[in-house]
FIKOL-377800 format. One record per residue (C-alpha): y, z, x; residue in one letter. Coordinates in Angstrom, 3 decimals, always signed. Each point is the difference from the previous one (the first is absolute). Last residue first. Layout:
<sites>
+----------+----------+----------+------+
:        y :        z :        x : rest :
+----------+----------+----------+------+
:        Y :        Z :        X :    A :
...
+----------+----------+----------+------+
</sites>
This chain:
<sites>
+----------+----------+----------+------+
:        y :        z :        x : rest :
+----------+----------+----------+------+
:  +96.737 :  +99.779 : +102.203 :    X :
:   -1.189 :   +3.848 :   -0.663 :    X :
:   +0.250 :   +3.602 :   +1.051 :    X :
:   +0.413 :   +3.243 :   -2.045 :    X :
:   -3.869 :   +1.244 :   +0.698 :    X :
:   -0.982 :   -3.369 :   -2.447 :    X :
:   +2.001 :   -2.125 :   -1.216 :    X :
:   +4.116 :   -0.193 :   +1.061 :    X :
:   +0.998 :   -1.300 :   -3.778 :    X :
:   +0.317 :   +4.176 :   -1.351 :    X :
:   +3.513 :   -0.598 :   -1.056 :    X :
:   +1.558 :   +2.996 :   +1.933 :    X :
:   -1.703 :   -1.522 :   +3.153 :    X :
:   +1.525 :   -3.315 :   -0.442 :    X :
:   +2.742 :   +1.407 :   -0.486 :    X :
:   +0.224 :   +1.749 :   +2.964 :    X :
:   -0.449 :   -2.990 :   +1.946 :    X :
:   +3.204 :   -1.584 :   -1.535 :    X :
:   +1.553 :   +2.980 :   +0.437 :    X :
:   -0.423 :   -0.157 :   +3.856 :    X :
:   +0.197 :   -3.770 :   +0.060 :    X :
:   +3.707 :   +0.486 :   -1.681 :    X :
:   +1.509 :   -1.682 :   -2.869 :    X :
:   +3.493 :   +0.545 :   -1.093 :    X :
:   +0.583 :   -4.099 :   -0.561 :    X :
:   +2.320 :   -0.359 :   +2.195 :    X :
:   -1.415 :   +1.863 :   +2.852 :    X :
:   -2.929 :   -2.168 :   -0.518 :    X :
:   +2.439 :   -3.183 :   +0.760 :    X :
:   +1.419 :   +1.091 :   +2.935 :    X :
:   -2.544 :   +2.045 :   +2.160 :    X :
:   -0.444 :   -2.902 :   +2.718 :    X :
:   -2.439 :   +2.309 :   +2.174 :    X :
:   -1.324 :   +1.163 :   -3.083 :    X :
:   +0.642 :   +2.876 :   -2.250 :    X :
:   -1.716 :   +3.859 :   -0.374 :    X :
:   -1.410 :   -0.043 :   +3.210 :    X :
:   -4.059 :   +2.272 :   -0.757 :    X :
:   -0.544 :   +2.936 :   +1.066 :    X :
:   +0.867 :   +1.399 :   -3.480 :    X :
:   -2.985 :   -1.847 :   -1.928 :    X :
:   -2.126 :   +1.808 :   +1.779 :    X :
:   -2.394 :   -0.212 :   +3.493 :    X :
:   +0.119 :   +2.943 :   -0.219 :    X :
:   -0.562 :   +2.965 :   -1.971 :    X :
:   +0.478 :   +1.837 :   -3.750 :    X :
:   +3.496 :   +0.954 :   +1.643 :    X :
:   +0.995 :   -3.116 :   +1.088 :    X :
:   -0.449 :   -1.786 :   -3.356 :    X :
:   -2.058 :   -2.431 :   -2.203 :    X :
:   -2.542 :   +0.481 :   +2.420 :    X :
:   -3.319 :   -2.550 :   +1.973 :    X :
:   +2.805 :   -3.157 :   +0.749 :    X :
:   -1.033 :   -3.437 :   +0.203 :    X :
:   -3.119 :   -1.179 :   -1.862 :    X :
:   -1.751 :   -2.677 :   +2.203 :    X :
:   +1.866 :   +0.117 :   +3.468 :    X :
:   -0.177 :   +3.484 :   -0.080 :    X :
:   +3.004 :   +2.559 :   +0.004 :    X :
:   +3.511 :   -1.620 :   +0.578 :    X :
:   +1.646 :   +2.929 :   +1.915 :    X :
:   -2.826 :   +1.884 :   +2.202 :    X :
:   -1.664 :   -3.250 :   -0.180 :    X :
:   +2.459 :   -1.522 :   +2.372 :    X :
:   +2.015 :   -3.297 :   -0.359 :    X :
:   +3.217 :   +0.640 :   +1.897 :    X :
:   +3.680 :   -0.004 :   -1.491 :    X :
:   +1.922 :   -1.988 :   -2.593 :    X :
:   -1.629 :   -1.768 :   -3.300 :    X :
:   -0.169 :   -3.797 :   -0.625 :    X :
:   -1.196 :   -0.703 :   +3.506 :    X :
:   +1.815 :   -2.196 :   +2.160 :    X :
:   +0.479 :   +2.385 :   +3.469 :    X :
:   -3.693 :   +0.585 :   -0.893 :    X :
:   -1.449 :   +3.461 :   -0.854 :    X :
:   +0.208 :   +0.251 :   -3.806 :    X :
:   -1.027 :   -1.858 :   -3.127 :    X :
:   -1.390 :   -3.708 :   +0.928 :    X :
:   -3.313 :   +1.410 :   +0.645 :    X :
:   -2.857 :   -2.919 :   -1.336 :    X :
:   -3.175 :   +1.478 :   -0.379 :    X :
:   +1.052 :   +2.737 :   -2.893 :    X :
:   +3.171 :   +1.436 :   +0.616 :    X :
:   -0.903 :   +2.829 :   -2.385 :    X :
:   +0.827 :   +1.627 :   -3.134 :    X :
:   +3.576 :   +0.686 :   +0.918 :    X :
:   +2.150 :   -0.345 :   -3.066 :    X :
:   -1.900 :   -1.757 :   -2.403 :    X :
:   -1.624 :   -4.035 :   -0.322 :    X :
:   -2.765 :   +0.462 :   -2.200 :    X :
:   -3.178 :   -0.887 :   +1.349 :    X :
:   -2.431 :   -1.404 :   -2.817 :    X :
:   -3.351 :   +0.050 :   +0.540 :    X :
:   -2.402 :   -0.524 :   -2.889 :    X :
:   -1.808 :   -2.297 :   +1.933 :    X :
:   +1.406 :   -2.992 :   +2.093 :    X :
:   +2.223 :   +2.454 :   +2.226 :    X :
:   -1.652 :   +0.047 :   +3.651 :    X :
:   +0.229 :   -4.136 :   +0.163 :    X :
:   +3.504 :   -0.132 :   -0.266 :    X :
:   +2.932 :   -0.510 :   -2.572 :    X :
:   +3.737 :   +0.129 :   +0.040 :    X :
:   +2.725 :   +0.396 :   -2.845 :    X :
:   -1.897 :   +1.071 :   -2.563 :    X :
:   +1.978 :   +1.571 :   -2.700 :    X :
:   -0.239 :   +3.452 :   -1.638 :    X :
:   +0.568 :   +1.085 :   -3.811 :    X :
:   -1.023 :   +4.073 :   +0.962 :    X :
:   -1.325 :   +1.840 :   -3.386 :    X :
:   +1.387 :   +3.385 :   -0.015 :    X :
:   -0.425 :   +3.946 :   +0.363 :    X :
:   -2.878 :   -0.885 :   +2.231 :    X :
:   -4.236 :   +0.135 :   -1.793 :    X :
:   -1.603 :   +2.774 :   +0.742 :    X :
:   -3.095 :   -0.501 :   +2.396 :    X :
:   -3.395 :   -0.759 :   -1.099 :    X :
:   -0.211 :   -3.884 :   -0.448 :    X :
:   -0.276 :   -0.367 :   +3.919 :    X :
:   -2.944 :   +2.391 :   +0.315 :    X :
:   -0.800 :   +2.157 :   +2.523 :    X :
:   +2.923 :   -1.137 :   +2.416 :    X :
:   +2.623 :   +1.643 :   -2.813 :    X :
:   +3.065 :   -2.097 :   +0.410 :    X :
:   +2.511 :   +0.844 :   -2.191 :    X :
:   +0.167 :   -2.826 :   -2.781 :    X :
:   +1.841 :   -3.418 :   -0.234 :    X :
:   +0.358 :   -1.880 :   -3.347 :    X :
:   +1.556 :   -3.079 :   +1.862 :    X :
:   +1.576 :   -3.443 :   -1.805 :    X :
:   -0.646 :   -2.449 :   +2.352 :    X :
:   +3.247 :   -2.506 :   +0.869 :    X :
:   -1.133 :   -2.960 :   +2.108 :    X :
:   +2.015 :   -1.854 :   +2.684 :    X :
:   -3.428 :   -0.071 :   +2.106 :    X :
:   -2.813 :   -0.223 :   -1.914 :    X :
:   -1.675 :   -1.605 :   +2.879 :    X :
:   +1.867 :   -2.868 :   +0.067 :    X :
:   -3.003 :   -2.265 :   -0.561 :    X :
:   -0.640 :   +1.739 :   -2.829 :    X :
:   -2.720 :   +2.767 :   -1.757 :    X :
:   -1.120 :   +0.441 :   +3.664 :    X :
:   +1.811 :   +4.000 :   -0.442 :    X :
:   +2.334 :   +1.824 :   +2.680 :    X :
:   +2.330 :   +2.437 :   -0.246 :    X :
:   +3.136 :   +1.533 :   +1.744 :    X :
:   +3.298 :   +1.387 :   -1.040 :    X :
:   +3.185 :   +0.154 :   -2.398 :    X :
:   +0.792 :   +2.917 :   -2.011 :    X :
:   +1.273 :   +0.775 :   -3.320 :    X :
:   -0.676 :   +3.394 :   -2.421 :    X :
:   -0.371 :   -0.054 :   -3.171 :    X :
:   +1.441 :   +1.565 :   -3.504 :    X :
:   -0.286 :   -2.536 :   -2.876 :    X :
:   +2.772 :   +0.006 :   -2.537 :    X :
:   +0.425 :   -3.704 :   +0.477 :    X :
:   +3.370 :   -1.130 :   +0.557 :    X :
:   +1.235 :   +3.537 :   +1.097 :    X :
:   -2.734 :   +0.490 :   +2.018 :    X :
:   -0.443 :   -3.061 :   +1.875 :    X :
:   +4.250 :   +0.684 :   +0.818 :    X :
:   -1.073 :   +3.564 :   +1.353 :    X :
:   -2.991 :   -1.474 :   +2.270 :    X :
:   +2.221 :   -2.758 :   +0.952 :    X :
:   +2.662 :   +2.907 :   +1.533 :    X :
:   -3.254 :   +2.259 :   +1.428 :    X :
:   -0.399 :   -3.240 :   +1.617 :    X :
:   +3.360 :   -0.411 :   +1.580 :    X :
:   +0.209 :   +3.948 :   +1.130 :    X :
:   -3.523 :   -0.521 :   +1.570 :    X :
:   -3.082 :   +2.179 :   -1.182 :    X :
:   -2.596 :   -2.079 :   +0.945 :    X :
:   +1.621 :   -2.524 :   +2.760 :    X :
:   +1.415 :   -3.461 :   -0.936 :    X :
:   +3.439 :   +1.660 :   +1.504 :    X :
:   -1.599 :   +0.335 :   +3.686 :    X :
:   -0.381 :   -3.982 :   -0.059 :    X :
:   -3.102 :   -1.380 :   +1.465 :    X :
:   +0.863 :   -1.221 :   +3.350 :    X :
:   +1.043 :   -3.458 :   +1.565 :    X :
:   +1.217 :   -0.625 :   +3.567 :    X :
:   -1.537 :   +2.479 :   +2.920 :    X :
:   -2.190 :   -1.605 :   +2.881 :    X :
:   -3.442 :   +0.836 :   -2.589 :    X :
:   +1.512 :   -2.491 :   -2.465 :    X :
:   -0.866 :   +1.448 :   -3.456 :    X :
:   -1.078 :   -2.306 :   -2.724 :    X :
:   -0.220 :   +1.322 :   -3.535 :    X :
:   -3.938 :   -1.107 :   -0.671 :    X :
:   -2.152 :   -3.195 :   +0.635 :    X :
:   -2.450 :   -0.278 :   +2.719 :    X :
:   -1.160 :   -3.446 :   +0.312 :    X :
:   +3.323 :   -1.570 :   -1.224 :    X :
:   -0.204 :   -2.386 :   -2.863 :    X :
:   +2.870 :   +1.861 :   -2.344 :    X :
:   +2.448 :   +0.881 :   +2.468 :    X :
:   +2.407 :   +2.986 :   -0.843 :    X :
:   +3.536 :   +0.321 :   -1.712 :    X :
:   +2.055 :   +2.416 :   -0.401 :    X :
:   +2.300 :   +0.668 :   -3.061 :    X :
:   +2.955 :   +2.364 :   +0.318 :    X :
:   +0.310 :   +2.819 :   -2.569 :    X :
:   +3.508 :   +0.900 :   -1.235 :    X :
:   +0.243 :   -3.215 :   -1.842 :    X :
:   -2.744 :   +0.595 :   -3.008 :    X :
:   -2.747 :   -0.716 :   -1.626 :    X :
:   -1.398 :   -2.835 :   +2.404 :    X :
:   -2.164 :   -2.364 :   -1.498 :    X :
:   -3.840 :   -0.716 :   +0.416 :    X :
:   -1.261 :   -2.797 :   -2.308 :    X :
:   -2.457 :   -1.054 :   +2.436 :    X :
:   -0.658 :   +3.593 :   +1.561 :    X :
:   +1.926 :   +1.498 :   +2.430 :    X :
:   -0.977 :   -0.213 :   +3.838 :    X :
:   +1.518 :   -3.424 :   +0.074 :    X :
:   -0.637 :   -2.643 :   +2.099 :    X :
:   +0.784 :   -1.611 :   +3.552 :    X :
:   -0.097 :   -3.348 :   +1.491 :    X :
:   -2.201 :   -1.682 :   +2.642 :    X :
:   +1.845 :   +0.886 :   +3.312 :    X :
:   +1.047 :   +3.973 :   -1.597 :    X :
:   -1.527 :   +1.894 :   +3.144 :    X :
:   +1.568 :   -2.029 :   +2.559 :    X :
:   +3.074 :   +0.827 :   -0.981 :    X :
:   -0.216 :   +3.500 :   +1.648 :    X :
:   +3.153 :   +1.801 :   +0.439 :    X :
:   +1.713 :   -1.245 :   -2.830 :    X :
:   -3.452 :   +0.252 :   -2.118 :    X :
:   +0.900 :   +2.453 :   -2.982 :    X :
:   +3.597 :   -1.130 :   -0.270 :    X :
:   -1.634 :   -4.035 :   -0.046 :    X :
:   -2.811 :   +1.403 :   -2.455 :    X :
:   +1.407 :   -2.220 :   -2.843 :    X :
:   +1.867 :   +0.460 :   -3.032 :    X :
:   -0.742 :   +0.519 :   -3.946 :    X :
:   -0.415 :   +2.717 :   -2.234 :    X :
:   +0.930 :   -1.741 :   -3.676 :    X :
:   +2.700 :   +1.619 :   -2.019 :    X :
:   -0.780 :   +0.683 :   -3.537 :    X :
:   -1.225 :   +3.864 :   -0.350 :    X :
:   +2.103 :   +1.195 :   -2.684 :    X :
+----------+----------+----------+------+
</sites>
C-alpha cells in the first residue's frame, strides 16, 4: 500500500529564508520513508544543520500544525484506520526526542511508547496509560537525549521559543499571560475552570486564521482536555 516515495525540497519551508537551504536539504524520514497518504503534507528539514529540528522562524512563517496534536480529529482518524488493519488499539502523536544513535538525531523516527503515570519515586511504579502511544520525532534538542520524549498536546508549554499568543503573527489571538497559557514548560495547572485556573477553558479555542481547524472540529480547548482525560500531561496534570 505504501508505494509512493516522499520527495520535495525545503523551498515552502525556507520562502522567507533561502539562506538556510544554500547546500541542499534532506529528509526527516528515514531512507525508505514514504508517505501513506495525501491528506498529510510532507515537510522537509535540513540534514547538516547545527541544530536540527522542525524549524520555526521567530518573525512568524512556519509552525507545527495544530492537527498533528494528541487527540486531533485527523489522528484519532489514522488511529481508527491502524486499527482496523491491525487490531491494535494506540494512540498517535508527533513530538520531540533526541538520541546520538544518527547523525539526524533520530529525527523522522517512530518509537513505539509504553508510557506510565509518573510516580517521581520510581519511574517503573506508576500504572501503565490505557494505550501504547506510536509517536514521531519531529525535532530534537539537547534536554531530551534520555528517555525524554515530549509529546506534542494541547497546551503543554511554549517551551523557549513562543510562537503561540501575543504577537500580531502569532498562531493563536490575544496576549501571552500566565493567567491563560500557564507555564512556559507544562501549560495549563486544570482540566477546567472550576477545579482552577490557569485551565484548559482560558484558553482561544481557534487561531487567528481559524479556517482549517474549524474544519476539522478540533478545538485547543478540547484538545487540551484530552490530553488531560488521557493521562499524557505527567506529573501534577502538566507536561511538554
Amino acid at each position: 500500500a505504501f508505494t509512493r516515495i516522499v520527495t520535495g525540497d525545503c523551498s515552502d519551508v525556507y520562502a522567507q529564508d533561502s539562506d538556510n537551504c544554500a547546500d541542499g536539504c534532506g529528509s526527516c524520514f528515514n531512507g525508505e520513508g514514504r508517505s501513506s497518504t495525501p491528506d498529510f503534507d510532507v515537510v522537509m528539514c535540513p540534514s547538516d544543520n547545527s541544530s536540527p529540528g522542525y524549524y520555526c522562524d521567530p518573525e512568524g512563517g512556519v509552525f507545527a500544525c495544530m492537527d498533528w496534536t494528541f487527540g486531533s480529529n485527523k489522528l484519532k482518524e489514522q488511529e481508527q484506520k491502524f486499527n482496523s488493519r491491525t487490531g491494535q488499539n494506540v494512540w498517535f502523536g508527533v513530538g520531540t526526542f533526541g538520541t546520538s544513535a544518527d547523525a539526524m538525531q533520530g529525527l523522522g523516527a517512530c518509537y513505539r511508547l509504553v508510557v506510565r503515570e509518573t510516580a517521581c519515586y520510581d519511574r517503573m511504579a506508576g500504572r501503565e496509560l490505557e494505550r501504547e502511544i506510536i509517536a514521531q520525532s519531529i525535532n530534537t534538542g539537547f534536554d531530551v537525549s534520555n528517555i525524554q520524549f515530549d509529546l506534542q498536546i494541547g497546551n503543554g508549554g511554549t517551551g523557549a521559543f513562543n510562537n503561540c499568543a501575543g504577537d500580531d503573527w502569532s498562531m493563536f489571538p490575544g496576549a501571552f499571560e500566565e493567567s491563560i497559557w500557564g507555564a512556559e514548560y507544562g501549560g495549563c495547572d486544570y482540566r477546567d475552570s472550576s477545579q482552577g485556573s490557569p485551565s484548559c477553558d482560558d484558553l482561544p479555542p481557534l487561531p487567528q486564521e481559524p479556517g482549517m481547524m474549524n474544519k476539522d472540529g478540533d478545538s485547543l480547548v478540547d484538545l487540551c482536555k484530552w490530553s488531560f482525560d488521557m493521562g499524557v500531561r505527567g506529573a501534577g496534570g502538566t507536561g511538554g
